[in-house]
C-alpha positions as CSV (number, residue, x, y, z in Angstrom):
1,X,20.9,-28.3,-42.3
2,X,17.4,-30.0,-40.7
3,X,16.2,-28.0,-38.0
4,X,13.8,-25.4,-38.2
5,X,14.4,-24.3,-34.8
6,X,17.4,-22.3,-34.0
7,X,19.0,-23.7,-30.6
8,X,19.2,-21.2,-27.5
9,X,22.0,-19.3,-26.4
10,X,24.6,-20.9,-24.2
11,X,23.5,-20.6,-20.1
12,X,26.9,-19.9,-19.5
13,X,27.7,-17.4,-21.5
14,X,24.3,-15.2,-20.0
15,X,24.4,-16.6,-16.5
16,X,28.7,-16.0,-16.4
17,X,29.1,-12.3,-15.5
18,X,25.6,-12.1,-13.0
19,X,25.5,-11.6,-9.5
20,X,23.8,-14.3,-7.9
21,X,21.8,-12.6,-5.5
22,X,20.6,-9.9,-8.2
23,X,19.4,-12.7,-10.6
24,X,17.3,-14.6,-7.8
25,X,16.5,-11.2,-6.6
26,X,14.8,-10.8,-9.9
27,X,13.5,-14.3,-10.3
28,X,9.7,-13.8,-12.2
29,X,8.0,-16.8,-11.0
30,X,4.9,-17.0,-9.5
31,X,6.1,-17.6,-6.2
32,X,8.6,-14.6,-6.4
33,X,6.0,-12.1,-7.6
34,X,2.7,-11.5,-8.2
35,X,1.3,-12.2,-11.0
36,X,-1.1,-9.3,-11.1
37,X,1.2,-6.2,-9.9
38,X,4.4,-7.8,-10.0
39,X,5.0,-6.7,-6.8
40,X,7.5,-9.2,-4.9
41,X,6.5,-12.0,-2.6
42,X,9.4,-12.4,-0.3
43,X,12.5,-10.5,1.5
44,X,15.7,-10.1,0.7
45,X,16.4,-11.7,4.3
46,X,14.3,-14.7,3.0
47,X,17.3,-15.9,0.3
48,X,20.0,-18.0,1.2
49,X,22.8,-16.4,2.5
50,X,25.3,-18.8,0.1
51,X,23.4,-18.7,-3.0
52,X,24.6,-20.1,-5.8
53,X,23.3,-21.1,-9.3
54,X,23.0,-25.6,-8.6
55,X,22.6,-25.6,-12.8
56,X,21.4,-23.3,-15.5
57,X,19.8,-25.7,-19.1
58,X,18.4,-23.8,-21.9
59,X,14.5,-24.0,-22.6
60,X,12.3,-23.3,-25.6
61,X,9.3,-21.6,-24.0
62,X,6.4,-20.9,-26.1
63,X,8.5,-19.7,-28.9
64,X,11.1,-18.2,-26.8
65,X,14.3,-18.7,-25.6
66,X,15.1,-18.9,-22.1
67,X,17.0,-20.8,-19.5
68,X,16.1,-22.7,-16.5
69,X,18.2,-22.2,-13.5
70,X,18.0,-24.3,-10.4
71,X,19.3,-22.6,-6.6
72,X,21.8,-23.6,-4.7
73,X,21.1,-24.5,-1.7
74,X,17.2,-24.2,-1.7
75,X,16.5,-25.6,-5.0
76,X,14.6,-23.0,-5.9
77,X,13.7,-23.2,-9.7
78,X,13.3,-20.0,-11.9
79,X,12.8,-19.3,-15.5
80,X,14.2,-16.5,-17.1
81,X,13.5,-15.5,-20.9
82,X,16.7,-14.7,-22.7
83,X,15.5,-11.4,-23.8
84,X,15.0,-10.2,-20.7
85,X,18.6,-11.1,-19.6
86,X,20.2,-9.7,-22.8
87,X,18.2,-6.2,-21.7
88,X,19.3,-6.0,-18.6
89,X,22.3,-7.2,-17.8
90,X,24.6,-5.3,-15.4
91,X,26.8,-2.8,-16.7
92,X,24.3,-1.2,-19.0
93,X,23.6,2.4,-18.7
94,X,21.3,3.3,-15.9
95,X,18.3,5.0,-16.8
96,X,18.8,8.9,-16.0
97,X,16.9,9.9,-12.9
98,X,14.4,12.5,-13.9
99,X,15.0,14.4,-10.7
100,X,18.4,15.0,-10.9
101,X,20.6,17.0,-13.8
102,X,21.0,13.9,-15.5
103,X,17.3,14.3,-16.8
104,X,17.3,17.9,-17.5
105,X,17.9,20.5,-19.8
106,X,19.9,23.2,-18.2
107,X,19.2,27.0,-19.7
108,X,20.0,30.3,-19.3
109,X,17.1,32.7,-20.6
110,X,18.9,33.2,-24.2
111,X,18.1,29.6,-25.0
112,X,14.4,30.0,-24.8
113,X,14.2,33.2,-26.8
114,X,10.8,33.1,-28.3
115,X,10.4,29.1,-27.6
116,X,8.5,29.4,-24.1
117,X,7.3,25.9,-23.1
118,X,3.7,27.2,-23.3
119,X,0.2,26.1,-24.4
120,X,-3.7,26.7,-24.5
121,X,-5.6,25.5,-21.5
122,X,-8.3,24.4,-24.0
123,X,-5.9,22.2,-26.0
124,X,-4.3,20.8,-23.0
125,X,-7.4,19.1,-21.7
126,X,-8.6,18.2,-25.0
127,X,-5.4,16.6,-25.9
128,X,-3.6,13.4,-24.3
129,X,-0.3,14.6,-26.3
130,X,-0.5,18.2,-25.8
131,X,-0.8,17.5,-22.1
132,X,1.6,15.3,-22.1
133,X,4.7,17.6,-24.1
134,X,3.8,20.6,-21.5
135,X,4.5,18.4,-18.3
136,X,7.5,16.6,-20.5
137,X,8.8,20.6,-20.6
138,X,8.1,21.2,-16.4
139,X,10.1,17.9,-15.8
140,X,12.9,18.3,-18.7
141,X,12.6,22.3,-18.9
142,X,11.6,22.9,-15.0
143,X,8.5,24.6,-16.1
144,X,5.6,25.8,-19.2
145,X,3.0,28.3,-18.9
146,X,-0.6,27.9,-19.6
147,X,-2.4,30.3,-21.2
148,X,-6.2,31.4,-21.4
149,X,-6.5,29.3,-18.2
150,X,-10.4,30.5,-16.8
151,X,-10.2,33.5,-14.9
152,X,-12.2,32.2,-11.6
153,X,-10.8,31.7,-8.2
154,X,-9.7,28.5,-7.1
155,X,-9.0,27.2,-11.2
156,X,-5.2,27.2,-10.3
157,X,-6.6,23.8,-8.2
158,X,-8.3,22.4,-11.0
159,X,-4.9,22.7,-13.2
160,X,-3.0,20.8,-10.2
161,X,-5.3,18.6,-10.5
162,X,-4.7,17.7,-14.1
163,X,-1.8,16.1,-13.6
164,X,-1.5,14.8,-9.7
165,X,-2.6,16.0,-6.3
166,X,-2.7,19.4,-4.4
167,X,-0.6,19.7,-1.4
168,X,-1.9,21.7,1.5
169,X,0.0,24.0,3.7
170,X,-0.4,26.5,6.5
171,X,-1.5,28.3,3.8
172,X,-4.2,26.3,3.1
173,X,-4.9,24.7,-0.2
174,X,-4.2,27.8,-2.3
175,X,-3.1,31.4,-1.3
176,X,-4.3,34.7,-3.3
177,X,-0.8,36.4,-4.1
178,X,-1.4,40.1,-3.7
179,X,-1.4,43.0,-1.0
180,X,-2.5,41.8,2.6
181,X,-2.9,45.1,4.7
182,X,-0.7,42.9,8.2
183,X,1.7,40.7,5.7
184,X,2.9,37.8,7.4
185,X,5.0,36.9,4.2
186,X,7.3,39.4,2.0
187,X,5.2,37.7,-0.7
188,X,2.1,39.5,-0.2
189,X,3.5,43.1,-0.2
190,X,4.0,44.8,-3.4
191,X,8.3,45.0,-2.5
192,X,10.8,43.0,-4.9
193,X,11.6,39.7,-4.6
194,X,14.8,37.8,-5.7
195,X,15.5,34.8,-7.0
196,X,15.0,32.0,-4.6
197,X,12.8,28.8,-3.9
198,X,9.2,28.8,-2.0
199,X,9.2,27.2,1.3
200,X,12.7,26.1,1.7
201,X,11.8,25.8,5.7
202,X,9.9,22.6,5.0
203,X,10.9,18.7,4.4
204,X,10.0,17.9,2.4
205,X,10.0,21.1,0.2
206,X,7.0,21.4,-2.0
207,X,8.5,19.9,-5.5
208,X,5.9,22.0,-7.9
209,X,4.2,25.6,-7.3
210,X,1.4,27.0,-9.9
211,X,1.1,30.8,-9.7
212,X,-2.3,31.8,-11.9
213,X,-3.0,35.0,-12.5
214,X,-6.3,36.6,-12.3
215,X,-5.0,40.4,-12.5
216,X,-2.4,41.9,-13.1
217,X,-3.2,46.1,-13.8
218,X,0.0,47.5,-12.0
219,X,3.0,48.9,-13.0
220,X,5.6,46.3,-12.8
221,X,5.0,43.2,-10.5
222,X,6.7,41.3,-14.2
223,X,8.4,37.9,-13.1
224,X,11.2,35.4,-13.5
225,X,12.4,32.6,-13.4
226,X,16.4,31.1,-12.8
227,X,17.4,27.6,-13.3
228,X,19.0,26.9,-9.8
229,X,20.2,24.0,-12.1
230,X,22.4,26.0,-14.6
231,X,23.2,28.8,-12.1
232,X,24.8,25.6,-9.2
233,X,26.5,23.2,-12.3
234,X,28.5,26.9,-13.3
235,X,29.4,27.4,-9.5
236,X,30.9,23.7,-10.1
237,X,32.3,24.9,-13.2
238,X,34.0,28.0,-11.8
239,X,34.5,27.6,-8.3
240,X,34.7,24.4,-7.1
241,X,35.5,24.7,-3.6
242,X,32.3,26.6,-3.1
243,X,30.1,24.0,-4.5
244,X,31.6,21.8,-2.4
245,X,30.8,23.9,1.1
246,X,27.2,24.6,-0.4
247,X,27.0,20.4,-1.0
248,X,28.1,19.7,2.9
249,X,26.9,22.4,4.8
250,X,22.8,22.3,6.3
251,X,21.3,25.3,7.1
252,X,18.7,26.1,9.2
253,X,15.6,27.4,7.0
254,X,13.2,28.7,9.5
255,X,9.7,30.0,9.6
256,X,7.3,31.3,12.0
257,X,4.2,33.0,12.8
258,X,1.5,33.0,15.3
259,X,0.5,29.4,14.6
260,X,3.1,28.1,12.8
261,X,7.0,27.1,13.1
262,X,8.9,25.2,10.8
263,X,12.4,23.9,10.6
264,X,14.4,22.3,8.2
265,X,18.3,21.5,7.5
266,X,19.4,21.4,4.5
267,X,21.8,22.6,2.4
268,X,21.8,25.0,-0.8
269,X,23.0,22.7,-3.5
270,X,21.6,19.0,-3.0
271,X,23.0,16.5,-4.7
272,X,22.6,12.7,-4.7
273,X,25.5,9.5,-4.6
274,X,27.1,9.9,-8.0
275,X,27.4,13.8,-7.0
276,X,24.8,14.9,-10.0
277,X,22.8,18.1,-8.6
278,X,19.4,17.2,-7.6
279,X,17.8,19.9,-5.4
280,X,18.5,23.8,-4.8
281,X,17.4,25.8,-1.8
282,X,17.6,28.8,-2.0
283,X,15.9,31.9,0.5
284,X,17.5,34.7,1.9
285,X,14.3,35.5,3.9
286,X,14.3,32.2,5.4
287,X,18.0,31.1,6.7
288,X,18.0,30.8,10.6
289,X,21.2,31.4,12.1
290,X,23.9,28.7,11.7
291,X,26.1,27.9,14.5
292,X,29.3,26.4,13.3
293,X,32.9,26.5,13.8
294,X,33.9,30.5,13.1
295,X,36.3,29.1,10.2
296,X,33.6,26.8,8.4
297,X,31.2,29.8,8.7
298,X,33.8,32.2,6.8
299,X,33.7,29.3,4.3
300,X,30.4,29.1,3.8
301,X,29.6,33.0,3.9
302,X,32.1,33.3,1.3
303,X,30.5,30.3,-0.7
304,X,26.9,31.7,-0.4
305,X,27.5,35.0,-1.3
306,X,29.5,33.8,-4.6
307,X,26.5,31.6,-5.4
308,X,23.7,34.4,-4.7
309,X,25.7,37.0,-7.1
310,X,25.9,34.2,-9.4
311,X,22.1,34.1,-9.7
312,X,21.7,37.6,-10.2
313,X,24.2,37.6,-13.3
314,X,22.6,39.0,-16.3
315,X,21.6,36.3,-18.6
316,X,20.2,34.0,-16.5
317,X,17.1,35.0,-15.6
318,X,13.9,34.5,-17.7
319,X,11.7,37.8,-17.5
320,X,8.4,37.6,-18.4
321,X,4.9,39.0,-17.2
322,X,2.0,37.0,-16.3
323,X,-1.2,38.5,-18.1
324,X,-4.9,37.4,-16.2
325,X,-5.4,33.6,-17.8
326,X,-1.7,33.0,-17.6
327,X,-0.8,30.1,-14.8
328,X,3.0,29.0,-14.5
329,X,3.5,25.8,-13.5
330,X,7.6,24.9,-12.0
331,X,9.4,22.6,-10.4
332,X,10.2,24.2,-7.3
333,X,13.5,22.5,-6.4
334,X,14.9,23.2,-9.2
335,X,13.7,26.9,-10.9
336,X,14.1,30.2,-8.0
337,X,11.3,32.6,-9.0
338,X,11.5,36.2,-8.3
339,X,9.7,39.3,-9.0
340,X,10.0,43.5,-9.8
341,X,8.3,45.4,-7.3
342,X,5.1,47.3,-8.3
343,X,2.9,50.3,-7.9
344,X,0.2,49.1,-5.0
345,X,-2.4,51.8,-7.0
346,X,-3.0,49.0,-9.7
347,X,-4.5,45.5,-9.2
348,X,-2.2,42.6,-9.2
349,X,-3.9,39.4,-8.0
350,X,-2.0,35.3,-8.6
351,X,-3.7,32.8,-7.0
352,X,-1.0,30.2,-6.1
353,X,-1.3,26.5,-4.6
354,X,1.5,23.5,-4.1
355,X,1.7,19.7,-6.1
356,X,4.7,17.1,-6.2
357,X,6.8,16.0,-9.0
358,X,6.3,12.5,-8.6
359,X,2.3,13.1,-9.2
360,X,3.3,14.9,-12.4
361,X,5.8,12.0,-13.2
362,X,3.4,9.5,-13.0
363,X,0.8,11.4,-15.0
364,X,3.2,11.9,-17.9
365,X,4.2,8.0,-17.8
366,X,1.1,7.2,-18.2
367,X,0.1,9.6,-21.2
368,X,3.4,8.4,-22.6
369,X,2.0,4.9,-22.9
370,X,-1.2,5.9,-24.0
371,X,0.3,8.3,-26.6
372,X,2.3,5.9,-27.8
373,X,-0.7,3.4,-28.7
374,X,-2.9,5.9,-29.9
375,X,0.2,6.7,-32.2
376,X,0.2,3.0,-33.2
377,X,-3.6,3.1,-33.2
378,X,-3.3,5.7,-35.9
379,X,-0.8,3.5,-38.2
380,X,-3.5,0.9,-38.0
381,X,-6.4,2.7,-38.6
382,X,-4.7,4.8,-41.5
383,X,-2.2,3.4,-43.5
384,X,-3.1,-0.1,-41.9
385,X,-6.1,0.0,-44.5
386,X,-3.8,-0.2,-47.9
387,X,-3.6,-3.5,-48.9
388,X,-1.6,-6.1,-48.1
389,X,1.2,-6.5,-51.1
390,X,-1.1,-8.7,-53.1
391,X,-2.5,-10.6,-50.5
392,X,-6.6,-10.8,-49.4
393,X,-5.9,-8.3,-46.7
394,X,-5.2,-5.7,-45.6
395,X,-2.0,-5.0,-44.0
396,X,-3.7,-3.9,-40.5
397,X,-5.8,-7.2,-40.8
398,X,-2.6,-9.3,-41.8
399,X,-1.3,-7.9,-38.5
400,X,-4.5,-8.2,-36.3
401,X,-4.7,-11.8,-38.0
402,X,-0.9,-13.0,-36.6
403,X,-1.2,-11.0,-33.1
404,X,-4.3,-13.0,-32.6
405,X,-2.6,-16.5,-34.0
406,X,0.3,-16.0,-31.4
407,X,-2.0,-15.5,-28.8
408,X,-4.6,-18.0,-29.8
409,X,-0.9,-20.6,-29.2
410,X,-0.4,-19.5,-25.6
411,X,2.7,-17.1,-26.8
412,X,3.9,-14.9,-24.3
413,X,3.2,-11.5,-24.5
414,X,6.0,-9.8,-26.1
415,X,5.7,-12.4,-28.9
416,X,2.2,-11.5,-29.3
417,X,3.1,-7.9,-29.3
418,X,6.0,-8.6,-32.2
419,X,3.3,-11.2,-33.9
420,X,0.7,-7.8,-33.7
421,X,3.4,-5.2,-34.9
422,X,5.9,-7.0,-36.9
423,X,4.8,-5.0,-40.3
424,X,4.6,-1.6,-38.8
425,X,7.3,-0.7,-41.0
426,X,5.4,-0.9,-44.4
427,X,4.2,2.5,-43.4
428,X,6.3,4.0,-41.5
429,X,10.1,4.2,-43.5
430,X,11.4,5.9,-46.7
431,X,10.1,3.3,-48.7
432,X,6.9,1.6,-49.2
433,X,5.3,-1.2,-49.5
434,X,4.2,-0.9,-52.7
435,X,8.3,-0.3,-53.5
436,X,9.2,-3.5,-52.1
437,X,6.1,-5.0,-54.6
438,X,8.0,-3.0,-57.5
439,X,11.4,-4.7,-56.4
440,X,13.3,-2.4,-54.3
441,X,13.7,-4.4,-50.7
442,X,12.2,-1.5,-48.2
443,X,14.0,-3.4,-44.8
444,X,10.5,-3.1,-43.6
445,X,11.8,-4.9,-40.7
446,X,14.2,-2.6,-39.7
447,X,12.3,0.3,-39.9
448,X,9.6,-1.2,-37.5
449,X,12.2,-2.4,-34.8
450,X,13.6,0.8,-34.4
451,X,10.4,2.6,-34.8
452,X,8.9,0.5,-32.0
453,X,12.1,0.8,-30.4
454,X,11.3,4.4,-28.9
455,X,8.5,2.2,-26.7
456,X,9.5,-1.1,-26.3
457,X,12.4,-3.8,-25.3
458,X,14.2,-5.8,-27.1
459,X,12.1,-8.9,-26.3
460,X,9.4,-6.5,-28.7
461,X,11.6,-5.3,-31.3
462,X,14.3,-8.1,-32.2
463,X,12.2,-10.3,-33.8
464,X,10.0,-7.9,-35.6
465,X,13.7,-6.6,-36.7
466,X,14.5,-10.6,-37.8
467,X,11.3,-11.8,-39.0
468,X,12.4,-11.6,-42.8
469,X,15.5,-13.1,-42.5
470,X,13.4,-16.0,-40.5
471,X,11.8,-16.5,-43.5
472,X,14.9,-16.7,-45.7
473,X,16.1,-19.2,-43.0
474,X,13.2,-21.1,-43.2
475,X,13.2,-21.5,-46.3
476,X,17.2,-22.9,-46.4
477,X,16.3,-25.7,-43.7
478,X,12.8,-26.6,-43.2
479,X,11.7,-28.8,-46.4
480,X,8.6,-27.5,-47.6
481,X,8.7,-24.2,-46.2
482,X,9.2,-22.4,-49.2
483,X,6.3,-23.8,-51.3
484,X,4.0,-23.5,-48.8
485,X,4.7,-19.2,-49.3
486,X,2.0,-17.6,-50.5
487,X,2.4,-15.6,-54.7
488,X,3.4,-12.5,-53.2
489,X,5.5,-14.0,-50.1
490,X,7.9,-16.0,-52.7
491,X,8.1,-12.5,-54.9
492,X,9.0,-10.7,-51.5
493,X,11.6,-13.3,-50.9
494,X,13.5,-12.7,-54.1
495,X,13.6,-9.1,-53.5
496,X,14.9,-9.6,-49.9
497,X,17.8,-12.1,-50.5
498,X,16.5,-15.6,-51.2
499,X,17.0,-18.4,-49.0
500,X,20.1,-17.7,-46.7
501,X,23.2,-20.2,-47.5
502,X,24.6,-22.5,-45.0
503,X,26.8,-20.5,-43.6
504,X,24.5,-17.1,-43.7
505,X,21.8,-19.4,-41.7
506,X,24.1,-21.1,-38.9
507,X,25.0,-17.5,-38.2
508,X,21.3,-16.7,-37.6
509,X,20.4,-19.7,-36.0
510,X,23.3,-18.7,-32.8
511,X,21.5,-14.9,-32.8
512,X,19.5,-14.8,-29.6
513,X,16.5,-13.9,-30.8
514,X,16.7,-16.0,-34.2
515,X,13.8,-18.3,-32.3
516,X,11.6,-15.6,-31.3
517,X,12.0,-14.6,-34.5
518,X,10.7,-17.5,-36.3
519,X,8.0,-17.8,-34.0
520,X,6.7,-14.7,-35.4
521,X,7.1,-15.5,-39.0
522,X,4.8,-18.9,-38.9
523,X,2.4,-16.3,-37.7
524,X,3.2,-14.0,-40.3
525,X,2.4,-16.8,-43.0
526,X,-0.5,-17.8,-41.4
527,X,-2.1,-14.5,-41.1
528,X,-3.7,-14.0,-44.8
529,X,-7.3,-15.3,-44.3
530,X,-9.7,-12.8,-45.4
531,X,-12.5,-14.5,-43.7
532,X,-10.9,-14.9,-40.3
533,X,-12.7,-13.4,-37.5
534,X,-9.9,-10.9,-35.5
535,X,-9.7,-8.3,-32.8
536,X,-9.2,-4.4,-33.3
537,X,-6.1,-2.9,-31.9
538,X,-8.0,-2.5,-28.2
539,X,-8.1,-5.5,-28.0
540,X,-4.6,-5.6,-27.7
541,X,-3.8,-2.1,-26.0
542,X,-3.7,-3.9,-22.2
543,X,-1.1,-6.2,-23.2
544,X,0.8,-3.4,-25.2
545,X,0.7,-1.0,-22.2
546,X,1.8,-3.9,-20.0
547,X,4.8,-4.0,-22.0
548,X,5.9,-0.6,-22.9
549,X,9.1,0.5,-21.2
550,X,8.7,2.4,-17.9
């Protein structure tokens, strides 16, 4: 064999199985899509009604494969990088939506015996990852308490705050939860309440309520918490005919006082297309009077009341009691809160206020991201400073070095992100570097690609994952390659397997990544200059985050 370049995948055989108007609805040039936001420059009314690929030719871009496919009838021309088709090509499994049961963890309160999703208020805002595992509990969990929260009016807005936006009602942007002397709400009396979701009369419903409590002296007044989740996927479990009449059947939630009325329809148990529960509304106080055919009302009366004595069944409620400094944050279309009833003679004050889910979401994507550099950060900083298995570097400066060669070549970003991280598994596996010095191969390529693969693509991780068998492939067909390998890199290629055999290296050169791949290993030989000037990881962090899975 001669060529150092493995040849690209076969267009057919990536272009065969695709819808037409999905691929062209996707197409990333930049007449299709911004370049900045990625946002999309045209309708879907804009495409040819008949579209068709004219002709699809493999390219070598920048180190990557791709493939070049002209339109039908327009003669359109996109690009699209063979990674990116391999990722997502139809079929896959969808990514579970985080507001449906898909996403969640369902409970019943036995499961969280002594593990309450909780943490210091302190510790939260001092730390990205600590803030970031308590909302990861209210979107997985439905909620987490935060403790030693200040003891001031109005704080419950500043913990909304932390993670999205406050939501204002008719009553106002927060509401004191205690005794009102004329209660226009069951809420502000000192009477039990059962199970059952916070203003079910509005659409949308709020998606999050914080309850923070600034006193709490009386003599019961404890609380709880049932996942509507749990308690509706049993009613499918057990009675299915009744979660079906609670899926299909609005009802009127209604509320109304002096100033205000409000009306919505919907039903108890929401769920979305593929039938997965994604919303329960559940009031007693609040359901208006339906007006329905007598037989689907004895239906439905029947359904309901099976479902409400479901929720009251011992075991599924979470008791707990809110001490001042406490603040409960929940995902209101999911959890029904409820409280015992207590002795008006002692003090118990909550201030409460409204937020959304999607604010919350957002927040914990983005500490996600940032958590996940920092973590990378970390390797780099730490263990990054060892040195470099014989070589005059270090192994974070052997990395820093190739990132900034691929970039320095016009690379695209996720080979610059593979050039930057392709080591990452010298520190990170069961065996070291300084193993793999001893003799004992540590598949430090391996171990990176499916550390990394927690927060990147495969665009990312499958040539990190191939870059030492590109240099045992280089070393079978390029002439030269080998003694141009630095002391330690020919040691290193003993251990690992030697130059690949015919055979071994045609099989590599048909992987689809095998040219990525050897993009990132010139780098990789390259990068072993102790007197090169390079940048520190943040110099890197926008294209990382750019690139980190959504």
């Amino acid at each position: 064999m001669s060529s150092a370049t493995p040849p690209a995948a076969e267009p057919a055989d990536l272009l065969g199985a695709l819808p037409p108007m999905w691929l062209r609805d996707n197409c990333p040039c930049p007449e299709c899509r911004d370049p900045h936001s990625g946002q999309k420059l045209f309708q879907i009314t804009d495409l040819p009604r008949e579209l068709a690929v004219a002709s699809a030719a493999p390219q070598h871009d920048n180190g990557a494969n791709a493939v070049d496919v002209v339109w039908s009838p327009d003669g359109h021309r996109s690009r699209y990088p063979v990674q990116w088709l391999l990722a997502n090509r139809p079929g896959e499994t969808a990514e579970a939506d985080h507001r449906s049961e898909a996403g969640k963890q369902l409970w019943q309160a036995a499961d969280l015996a002594g593990a309450l999703p909780e943490a210091d208020w302190a510790a939260y805002l001092a730390n990205p990852g600590e803030r970031a595992r308590v909302l990861e509990a209210v979107q997985r969990l439905g909620f987490a308490l935060l403790r030693a929260v200040p003891t001031e009016e109005g704080q419950v807005l500043a913990v909304a705050e932390s993670f999205g936006f406050v939501r204002e009602t008719n009553y106002g942007k927060l509401f004191d939860v205690r005794v009102e002397p004329n209660p226009d709400n069951l809420a502000f009396t000192s009477a039990r309440i059962t199970p059952h979701t916070d203003n079910p009369y509005r659409d949308p419903v709020p998606t999050i309520q914080l309850l923070h409590c600034l006193s709490n002296a009386a003599e019961g007044g404890d609380s709880g918490l049932v996942d509507g989740f749990r308690a509706a996927a049993l009613l499918r479990e057990e009675d299915p005919e009744a979660f079906g009449v609670l899926t299909r059947t609005p009802v009127p939630f209604v509320y109304r006082d002096a100033r205000t009325e409000l009306t919505a329809f919907r039903p108890l148990i929401d769920t979305d297309p593929l039938g997965r529960i994604r919303e329960v509304r559940f009031n007693n106080r609040s359901i208006g009077t339906l007006r329905l055919p007598a037989a689907e009302l004895e239906a439905f009366y029947a359904a309901y009341r099976t479902f409400a004595e479901l929720l009251l069944r011992p075991g599924l409620q979470l008791d707990f009691r809110l001490a001042p400094g406490d603040c409960v944050v929940f995902d209101n279309t999911r959890l029904l809160h409820a409280r015992t009833a207590f002795e008006q003679s002692g003090a118990r004050h909550l201030q409460g206020c409204y937020a959304d889910l999607d604010g919350l979401a957002g927040t914990l994507a983005v500490l996600r991201r940032s958590a996940a550099l920092d973590e990378l950060d970390e390797l780099f900083i730490g263990p990054g400073a060892a040195e470099y298995l014989g070589e005059p570097v270090t192994i974070a400066e052997h990395m820093l070095q190739a990132g900034a060669l691929a970039e320095a070549a016009g690379a695209p970003a996720h080979l610059v992100a593979a050039a930057l991280l392709h080591d990452i598994g010298h520190f990170h596996g069961p065996v070291s570097g300084q193993e793999l010095m001893a003799g004992t191969d540590n598949r430090h390529s391996h171990t990176g690609a499916d550390l990394l693969a927690r927060w990147f693509g495969p665009e990312v991780t499958e040539p990190v994952r191939l870059h030492v068998a590109a240099k045992r492939y280089l070393c079978a067909v390029e002439p030269g390659y080998r003694a141009r390998l630095s002391e330690a890199s020919e040691y290193t290629l003993q251990v690992q397997g030697g130059p690949m055999g015919d055979a071994e290296a045609a099989d590599f050169a048909a992987l689809p990544g095998a040219a990525d791949a050897v993009a990132v290993r010139r780098w990789d030989e390259q990068a072993k200059d102790a007197g090169a000037a390079i940048p520190g990881f943040e110099h890197f962090r926008p294209l990382l985050t750019a690139l980190l899975r959504r």
